[in-house]
C-alpha positions as CSV (number, residue, x, y, z in Angstrom):
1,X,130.5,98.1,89.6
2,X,129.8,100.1,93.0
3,X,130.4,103.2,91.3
4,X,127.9,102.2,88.3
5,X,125.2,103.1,90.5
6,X,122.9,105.8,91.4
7,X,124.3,106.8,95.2
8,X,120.6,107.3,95.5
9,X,120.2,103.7,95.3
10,X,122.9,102.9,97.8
11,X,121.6,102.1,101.2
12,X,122.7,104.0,104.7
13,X,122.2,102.3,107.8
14,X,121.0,104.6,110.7
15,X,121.5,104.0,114.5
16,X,120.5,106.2,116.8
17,X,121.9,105.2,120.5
18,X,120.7,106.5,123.3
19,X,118.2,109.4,124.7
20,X,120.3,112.5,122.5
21,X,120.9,110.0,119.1
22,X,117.2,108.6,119.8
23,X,115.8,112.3,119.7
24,X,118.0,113.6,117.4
25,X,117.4,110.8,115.1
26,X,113.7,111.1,114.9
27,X,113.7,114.4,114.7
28,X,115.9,113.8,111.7
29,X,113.2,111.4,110.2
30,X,110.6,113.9,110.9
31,X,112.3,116.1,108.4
32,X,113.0,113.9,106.1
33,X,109.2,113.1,105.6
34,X,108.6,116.3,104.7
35,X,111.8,116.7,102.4
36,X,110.6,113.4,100.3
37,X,106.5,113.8,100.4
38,X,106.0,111.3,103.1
39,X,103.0,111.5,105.7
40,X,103.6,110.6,109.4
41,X,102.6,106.9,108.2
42,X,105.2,106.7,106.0
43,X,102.4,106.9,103.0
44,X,103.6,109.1,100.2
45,X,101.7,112.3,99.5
46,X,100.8,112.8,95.8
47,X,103.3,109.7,94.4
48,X,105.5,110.9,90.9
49,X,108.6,109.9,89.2
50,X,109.8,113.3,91.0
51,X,108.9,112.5,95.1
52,X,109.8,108.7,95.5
53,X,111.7,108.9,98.5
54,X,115.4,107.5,97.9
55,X,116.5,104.4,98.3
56,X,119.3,105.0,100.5
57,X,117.6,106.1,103.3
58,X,113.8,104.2,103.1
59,X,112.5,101.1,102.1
60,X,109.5,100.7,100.4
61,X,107.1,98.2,102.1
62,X,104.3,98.3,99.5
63,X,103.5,100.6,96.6
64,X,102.5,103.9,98.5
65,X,104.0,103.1,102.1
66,X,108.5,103.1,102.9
67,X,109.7,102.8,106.2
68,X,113.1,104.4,107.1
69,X,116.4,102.5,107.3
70,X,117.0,103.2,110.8
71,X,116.9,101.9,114.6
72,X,116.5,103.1,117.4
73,X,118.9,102.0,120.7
74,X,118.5,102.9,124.8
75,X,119.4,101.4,127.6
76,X,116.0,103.3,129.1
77,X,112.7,103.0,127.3
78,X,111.2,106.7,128.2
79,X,112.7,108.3,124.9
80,X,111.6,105.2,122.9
81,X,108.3,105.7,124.6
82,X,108.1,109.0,123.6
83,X,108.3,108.3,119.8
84,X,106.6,105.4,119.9
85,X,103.1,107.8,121.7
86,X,104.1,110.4,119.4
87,X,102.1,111.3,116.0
88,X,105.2,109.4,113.9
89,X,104.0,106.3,115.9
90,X,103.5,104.7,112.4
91,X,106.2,105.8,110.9
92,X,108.5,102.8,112.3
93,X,107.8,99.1,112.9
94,X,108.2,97.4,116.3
95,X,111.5,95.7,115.0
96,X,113.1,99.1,115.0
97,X,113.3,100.3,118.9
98,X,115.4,97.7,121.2
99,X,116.5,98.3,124.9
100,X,120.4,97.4,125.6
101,X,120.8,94.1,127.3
102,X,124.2,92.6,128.3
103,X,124.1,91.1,125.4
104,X,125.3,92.3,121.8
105,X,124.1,89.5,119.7
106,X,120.6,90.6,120.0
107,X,121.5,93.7,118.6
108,X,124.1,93.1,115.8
109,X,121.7,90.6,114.2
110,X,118.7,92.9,113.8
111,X,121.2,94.8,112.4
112,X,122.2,92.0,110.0
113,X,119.0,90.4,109.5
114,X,118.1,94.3,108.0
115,X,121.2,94.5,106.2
116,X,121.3,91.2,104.3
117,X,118.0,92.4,102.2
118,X,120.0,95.5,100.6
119,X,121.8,95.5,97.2
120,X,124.4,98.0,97.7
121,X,124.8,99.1,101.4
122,X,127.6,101.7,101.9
123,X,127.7,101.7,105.5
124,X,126.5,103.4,108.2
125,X,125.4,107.0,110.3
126,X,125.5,106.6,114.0
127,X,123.9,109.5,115.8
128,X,124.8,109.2,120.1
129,X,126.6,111.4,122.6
130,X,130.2,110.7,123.9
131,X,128.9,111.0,127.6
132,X,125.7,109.1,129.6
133,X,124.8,105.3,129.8
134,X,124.8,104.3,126.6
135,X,128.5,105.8,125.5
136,X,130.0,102.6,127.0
137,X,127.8,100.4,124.6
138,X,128.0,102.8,121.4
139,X,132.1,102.3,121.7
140,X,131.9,98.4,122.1
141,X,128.9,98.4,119.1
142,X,131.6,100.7,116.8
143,X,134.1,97.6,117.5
144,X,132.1,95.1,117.1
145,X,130.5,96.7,113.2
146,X,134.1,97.4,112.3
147,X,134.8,94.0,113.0
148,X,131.4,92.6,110.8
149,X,131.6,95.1,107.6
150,X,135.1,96.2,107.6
151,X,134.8,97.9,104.1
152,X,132.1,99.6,104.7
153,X,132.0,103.5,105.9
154,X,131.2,104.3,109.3
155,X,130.0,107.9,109.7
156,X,129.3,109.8,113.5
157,X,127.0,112.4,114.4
158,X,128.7,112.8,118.1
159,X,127.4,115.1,120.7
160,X,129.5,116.2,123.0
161,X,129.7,117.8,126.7
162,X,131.8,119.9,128.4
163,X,133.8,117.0,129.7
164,X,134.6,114.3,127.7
165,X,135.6,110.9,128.6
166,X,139.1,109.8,127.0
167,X,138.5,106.2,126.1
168,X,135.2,106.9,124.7
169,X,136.6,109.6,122.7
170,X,139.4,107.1,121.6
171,X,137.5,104.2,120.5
172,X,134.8,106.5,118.6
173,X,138.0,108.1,116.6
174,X,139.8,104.4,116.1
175,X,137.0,103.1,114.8
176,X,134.7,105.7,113.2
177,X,136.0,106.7,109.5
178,X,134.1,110.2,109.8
179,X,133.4,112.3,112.9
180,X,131.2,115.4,112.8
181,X,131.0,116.4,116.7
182,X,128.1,118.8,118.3
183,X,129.0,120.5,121.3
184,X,126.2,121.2,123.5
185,X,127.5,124.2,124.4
186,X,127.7,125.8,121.5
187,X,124.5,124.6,120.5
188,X,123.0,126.1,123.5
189,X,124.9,129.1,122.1
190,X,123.3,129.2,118.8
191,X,119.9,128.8,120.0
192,X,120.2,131.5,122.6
193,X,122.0,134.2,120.4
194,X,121.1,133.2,116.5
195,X,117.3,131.9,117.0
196,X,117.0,134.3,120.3
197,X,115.2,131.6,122.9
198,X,115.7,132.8,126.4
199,X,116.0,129.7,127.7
200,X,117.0,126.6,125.0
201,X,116.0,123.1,125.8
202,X,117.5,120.3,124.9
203,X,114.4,119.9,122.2
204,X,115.5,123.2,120.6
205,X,118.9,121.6,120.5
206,X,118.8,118.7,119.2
207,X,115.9,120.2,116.3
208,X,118.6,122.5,115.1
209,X,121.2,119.6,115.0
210,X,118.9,117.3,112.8
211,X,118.5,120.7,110.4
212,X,121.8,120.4,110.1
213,X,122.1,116.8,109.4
214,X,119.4,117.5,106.6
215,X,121.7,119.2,105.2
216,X,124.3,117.5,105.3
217,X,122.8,114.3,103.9
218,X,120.9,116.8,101.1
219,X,123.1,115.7,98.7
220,X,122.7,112.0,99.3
221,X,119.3,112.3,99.1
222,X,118.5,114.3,96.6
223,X,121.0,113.7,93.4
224,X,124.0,116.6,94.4
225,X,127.2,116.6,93.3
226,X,129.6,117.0,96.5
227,X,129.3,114.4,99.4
228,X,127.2,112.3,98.3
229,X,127.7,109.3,99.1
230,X,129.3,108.1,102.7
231,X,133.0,107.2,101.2
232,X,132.7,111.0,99.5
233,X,133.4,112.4,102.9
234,X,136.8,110.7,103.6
235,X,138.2,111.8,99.8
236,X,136.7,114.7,100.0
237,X,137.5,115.9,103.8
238,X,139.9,113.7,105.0
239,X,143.7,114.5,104.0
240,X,144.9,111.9,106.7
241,X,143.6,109.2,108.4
242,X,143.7,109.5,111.6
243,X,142.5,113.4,111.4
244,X,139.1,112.7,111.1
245,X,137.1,115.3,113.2
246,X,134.9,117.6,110.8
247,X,133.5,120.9,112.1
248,X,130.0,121.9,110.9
249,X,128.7,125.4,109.9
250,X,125.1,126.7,109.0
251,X,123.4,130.1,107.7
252,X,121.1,131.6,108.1
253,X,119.9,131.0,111.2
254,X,117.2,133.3,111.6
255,X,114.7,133.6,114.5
256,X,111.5,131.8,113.7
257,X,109.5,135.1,115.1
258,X,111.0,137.2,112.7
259,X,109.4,135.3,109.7
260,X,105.8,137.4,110.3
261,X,106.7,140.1,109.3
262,X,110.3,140.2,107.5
263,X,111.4,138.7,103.8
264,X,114.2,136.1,103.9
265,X,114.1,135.5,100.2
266,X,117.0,136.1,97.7
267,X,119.8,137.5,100.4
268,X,122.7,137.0,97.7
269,X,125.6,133.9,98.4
270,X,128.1,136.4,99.5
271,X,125.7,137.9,101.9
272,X,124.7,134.3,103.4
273,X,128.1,132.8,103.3
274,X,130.1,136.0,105.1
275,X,128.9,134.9,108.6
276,X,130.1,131.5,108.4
277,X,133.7,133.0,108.1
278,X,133.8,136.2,110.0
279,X,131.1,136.1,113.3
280,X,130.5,134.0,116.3
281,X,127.8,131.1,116.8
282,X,128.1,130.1,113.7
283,X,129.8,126.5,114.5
284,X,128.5,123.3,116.1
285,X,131.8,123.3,117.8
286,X,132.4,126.1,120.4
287,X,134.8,128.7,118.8
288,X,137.0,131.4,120.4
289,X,138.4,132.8,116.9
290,X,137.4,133.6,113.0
291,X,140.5,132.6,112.2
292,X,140.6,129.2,111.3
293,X,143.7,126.5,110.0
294,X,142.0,124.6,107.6
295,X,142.9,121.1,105.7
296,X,139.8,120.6,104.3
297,X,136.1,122.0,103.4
298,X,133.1,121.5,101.5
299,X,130.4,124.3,101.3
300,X,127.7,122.7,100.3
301,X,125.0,125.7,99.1
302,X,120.9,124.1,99.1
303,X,117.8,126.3,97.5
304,X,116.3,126.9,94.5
305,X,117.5,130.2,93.9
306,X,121.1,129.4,93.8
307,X,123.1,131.5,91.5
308,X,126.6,129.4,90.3
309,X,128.2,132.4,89.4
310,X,127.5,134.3,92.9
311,X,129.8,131.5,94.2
312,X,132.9,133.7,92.7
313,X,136.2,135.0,93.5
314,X,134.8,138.0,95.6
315,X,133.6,135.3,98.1
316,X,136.4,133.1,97.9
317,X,138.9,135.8,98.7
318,X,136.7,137.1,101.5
319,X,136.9,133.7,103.0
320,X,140.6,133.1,103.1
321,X,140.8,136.4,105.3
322,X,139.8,134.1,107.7
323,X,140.4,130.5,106.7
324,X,143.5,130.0,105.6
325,X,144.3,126.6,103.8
326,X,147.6,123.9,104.1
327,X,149.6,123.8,101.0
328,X,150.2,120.2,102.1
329,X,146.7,119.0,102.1
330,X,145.2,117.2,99.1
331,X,141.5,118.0,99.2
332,X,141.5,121.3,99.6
333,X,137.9,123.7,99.0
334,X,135.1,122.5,97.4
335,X,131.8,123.8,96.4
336,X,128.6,121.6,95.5
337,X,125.2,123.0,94.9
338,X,121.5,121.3,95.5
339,X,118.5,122.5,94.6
340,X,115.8,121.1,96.8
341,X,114.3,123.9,98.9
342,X,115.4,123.8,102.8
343,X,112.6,122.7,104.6
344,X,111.4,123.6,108.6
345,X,109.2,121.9,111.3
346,X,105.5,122.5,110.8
347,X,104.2,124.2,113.7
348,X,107.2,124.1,115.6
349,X,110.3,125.6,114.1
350,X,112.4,127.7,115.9
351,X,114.1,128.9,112.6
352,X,112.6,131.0,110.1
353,X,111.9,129.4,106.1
354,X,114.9,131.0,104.1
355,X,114.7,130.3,100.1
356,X,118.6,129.3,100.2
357,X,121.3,127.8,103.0
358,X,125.1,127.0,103.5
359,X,126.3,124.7,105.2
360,X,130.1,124.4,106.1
361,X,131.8,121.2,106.9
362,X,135.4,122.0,107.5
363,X,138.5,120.1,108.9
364,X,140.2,122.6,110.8
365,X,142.8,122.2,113.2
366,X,141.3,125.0,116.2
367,X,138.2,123.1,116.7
368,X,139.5,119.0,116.5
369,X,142.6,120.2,119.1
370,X,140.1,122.5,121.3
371,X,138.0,118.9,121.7
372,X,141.5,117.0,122.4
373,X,142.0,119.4,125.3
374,X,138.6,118.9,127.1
375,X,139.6,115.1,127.2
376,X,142.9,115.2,128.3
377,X,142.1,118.1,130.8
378,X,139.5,115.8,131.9
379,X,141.9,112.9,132.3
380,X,144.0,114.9,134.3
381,X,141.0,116.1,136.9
382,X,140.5,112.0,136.9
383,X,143.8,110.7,137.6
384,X,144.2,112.6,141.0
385,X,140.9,110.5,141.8
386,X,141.7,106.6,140.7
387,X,144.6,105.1,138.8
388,X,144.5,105.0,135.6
389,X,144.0,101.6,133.9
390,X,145.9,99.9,130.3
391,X,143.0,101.5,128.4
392,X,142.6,105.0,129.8
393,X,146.8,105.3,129.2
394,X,146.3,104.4,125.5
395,X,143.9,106.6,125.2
396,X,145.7,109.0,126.8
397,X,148.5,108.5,124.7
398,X,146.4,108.5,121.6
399,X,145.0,111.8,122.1
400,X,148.1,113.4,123.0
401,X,149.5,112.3,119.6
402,X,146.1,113.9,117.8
403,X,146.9,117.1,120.0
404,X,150.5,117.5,118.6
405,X,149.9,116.4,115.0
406,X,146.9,119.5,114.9
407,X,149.5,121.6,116.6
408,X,152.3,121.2,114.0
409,X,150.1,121.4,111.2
410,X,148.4,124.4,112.7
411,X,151.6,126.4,112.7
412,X,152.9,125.1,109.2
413,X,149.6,127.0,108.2
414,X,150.3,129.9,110.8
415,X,153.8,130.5,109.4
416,X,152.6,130.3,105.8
417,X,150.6,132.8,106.0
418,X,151.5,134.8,108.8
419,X,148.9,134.8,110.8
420,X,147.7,135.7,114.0
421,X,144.9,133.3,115.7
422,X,144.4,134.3,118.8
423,X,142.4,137.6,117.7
424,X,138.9,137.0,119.1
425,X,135.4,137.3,117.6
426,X,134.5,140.9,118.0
């Protein structure tokens, strides 16, 4: 009966753990209240059948007024502060910021005590870094809800930095289902050489990571017709289990001070898709190549001027100059199109407004083994230090299985097409 209904209607648990999910989840809800008409109260602006806010990601406390399905998590209460001073003060009840005590119980059943009120939950969207004082806790907590709702999707949003823990790495990949990771530095790369800030903060990162989670939850939000709903991004992305690491690629990404005095309306599809395939700081993910060995990927085009038929051969064959596809993989390319308007922060955007966006979420085997490297050269730095304990070797082990699994596949889809990947962006 699950798939009798709306995935509109099918509630999505947020957690946002520590001080980069905490920011980067609000700043996710801050968007999301102006996608869906909602004032910083959480009091909808000008209520129609059109512009009720979806039920998968806010309740509706009375007539007028939803609250977002979310909650925020931090060992320290300065970022919770921070939101709970800000203008969105009202936006969230009490009952949805709690500081980590040694105990998970506390926890897990505000988590259930929300949870047990929804119809159809289909899982959940956990936004935290792999690194700090609270990646200790997120790996325990991804145990423990894999545990409590075993058939029910767990979906990451995981920032990582240039070194990366092995066992924290290890348990977010045994038991998260999905796992789209942001690399700070290539973040810091996109805001300093797509938007053009001198000197990005970690506010300019983490706004630019939650425009691209609007994105990516576009369709769940807004009635699309690729990824949208969370078990869509397993069948749709995920050939293999265990290869589960999803790349994430968005244009334009045009300066914000360019928008005075420039047109960004109607670029065609092909124009806005080509730099996703062929130039640099285009990816979440640090890259060192265009050319990419791909199992998976779902472009998934947002505006209200998008043209079906620009999404053609032309652009398709353009792409696979770059991107080249296993024959062995059952998912393959896919296309969806939404057409709610991208939206930017009010008075604050570093990006310019743009009628139309792509956004990219691939599996690819350059990017998932380049993040298997950083661990296990980390590990390696480690082990001269202190000796390594049961869990550190699995993990060990672990990764240097995912390592060689993206390696083979990599050259099946090197050999097949005969190509050469270590030509560098030019």
């Amino acid at each position: 009966m699950a798939n009798d209904i709306d995935t509109n209607d099918r509630e999505v648990f947020q957690l946002h753990i520590g001080s980069a999910g905490v920011e980067i989840g609000h700043r996710c809800w801050e968007l999301y209240c102006l996608e869906h008409n909602l004032a910083i109260d959480g009091n909808i602006i000008n209520k129609t059948e059109q512009n009720i806010p979806p039920v998968c990601f806010f309740s509706e406390k009375n007539d007028n007024n939803y609250r977002p399905r979310t909650l925020f998590i931090d060992s320290h209460s300065s970022t919770i502060d921070k939101i709970k001073s800000s203008k969105y003060r009202n936006l969230y009840t009490d009952d949805q910021f709690h500081l980590i005590t040694n105990s998970y119980e506390t926890i897990l059943d505000k988590i259930r005590k929300q949870i047990e009120n929804y119809e159809n939950f289909q899982g959940f969207i956990i936004s935290h870094a792999t690194y700090g004082r609270c990646s200790n806790f997120t790996s325990e907590l991804l145990q423990k809800l894999t545990s409590d709702y075993p058939t029910k999707s767990i979906v990451t949003n995981s920032v990582f930095d240039s070194s990366i823990d092995v066992s924290s790495m290890y348990n977010l990949l045994k038991y998260a289902h999905v796992v789209i990771p942001m690399e700070n530095k290539a973040i810091f790369n996109l805001c300093k050489h797509r938007l053009e800030i001198d000197t990005p903060t970690y506010t300019n990162m983490n706004r630019l990571i939650a425009m691209c989670w609007s994105h990516i939850t576009c369709s769940m939000r807004f009635k699309g017709c690729l990824l949208a709903d969370l078990n869509e991004f397993q069948t749709a992305l995920i050939p293999f289990p265990n290869l589960k690491m999803l790349s994430s690629f968005l244009a334009p990404l045009i300066p914000f001070s360019y928008s005075t005095n420039i047109d960004f309306k109607s670029s065609s599809v092909y124009d806005m898709c080509l730099p996703l395939f062929s130039q640099n700081h285009t990816c979440f993910i640090q890259q060192s190549t265009p050319y990419k060995s791909v199992l998976a990927t779902s472009l998934l085009f947002r505006g209200e001027n998008i043209i079906p038929k620009e999404i053609g051969q032309k652009l398709i064959i353009d792409m696979k100059k770059w991107w080249r596809f296993s024959n062995s993989s059952p998912t393959g390319f896919k296309c969806g199109i939404n057409y709610c308007r991208p939206y930017i922060f009010n008075n604050e955007s570093d990006l310019a407004w743009t009628d139309k966006q792509v956004c990219a979420i691939t599996n690819e085997t350059t990017t998932s083994k380049h993040l298997c490297e950083i661990g296990l050269n980390q590990s390696d730095e480690s082990s001269k230090e202190q000796n390594k304990s049961v869990e550190h070797i699995e993990a060990l082990d672990y990764l240097q299985g995912l390592r060689k699994d993206y390696q083979e596949l990599e050259r099946e889809i090197i050999n097949a097409n005969e190509l050469n990947l270590n030509t560098p962006f030019v």
